[in-house]
C-alpha positions as CSV (number, residue, x, y, z in Angstrom):
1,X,7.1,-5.7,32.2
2,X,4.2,-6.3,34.5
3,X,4.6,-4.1,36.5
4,X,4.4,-1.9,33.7
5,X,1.5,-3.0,32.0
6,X,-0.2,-2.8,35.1
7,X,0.7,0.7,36.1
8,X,-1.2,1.1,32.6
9,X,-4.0,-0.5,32.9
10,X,-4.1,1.4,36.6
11,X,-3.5,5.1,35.2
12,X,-6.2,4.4,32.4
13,X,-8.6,3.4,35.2
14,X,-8.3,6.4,37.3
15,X,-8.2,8.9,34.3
16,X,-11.5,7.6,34.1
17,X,-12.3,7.6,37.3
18,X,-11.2,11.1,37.5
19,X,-12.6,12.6,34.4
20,X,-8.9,13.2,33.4
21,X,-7.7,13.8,30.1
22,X,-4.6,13.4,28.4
23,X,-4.4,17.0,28.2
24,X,-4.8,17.9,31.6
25,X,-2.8,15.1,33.2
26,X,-0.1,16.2,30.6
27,X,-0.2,19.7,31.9
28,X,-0.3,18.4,36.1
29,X,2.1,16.0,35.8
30,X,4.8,18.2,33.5
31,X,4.9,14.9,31.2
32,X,4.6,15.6,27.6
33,X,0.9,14.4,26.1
34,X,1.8,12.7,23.3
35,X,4.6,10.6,25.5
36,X,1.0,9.8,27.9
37,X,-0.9,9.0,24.7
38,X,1.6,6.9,22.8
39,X,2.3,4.7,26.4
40,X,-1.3,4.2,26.7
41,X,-2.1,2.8,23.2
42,X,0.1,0.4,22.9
43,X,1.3,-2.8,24.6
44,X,5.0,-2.6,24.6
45,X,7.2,-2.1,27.5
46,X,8.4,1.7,26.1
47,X,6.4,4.8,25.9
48,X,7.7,6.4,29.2
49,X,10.8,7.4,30.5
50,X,11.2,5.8,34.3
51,X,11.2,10.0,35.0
52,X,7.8,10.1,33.6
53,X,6.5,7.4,35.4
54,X,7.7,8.7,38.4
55,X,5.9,12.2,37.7
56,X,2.7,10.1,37.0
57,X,2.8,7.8,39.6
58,X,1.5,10.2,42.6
59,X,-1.6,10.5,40.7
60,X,-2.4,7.4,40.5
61,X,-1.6,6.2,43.9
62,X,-2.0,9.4,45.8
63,X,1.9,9.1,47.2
64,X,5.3,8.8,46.3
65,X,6.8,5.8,44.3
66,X,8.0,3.1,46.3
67,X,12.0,3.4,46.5
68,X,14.3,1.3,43.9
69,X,16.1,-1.6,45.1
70,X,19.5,-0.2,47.2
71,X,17.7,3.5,47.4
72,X,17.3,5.0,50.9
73,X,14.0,4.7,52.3
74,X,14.2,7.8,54.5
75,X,16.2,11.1,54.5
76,X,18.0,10.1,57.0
77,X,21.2,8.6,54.5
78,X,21.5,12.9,54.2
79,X,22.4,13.4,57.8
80,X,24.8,10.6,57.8
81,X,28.4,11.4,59.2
């Protein structure tokens, strides 16, 4: 849940930063406004799918998610024989 509630408190930040409203993050990032506005107002641990963190995530840190524990950290796992 820290994690979380720190991914929060970093998204707000940079919306603010960036001048970004919920609107137009909603429309960039293909997640649903009132799913961004609802995960930003409250406290608890819901609010976003893990999907739509995922989509938000590059736009806060300017690259791709960190991989989930036992997930491949390169393509390479696709050429595999």
């Amino acid at each position: 849940m820290k994690d979380l509630t720190q991914f929060r408190t970093t998204l707000r930040a940079w919306m603010a930063e960036e001048g970004m409203s919920q609107k137009a993050l909603a429309q960039k990032s293909g997640v649903d406004q009132a799913s961004i506005s609802r995960f930003l107002r409250t406290e608890k641990p819901d609010g976003l799918s893990g999907e739509s963190v995922l989509r938000l995530y590059p736009f806060v840190y300017g690259n791709d998610p960190p991989p989930q524990h036992g997930e491949p950290t390169s393509p390479d796992f696709m050429t595999a024989s």
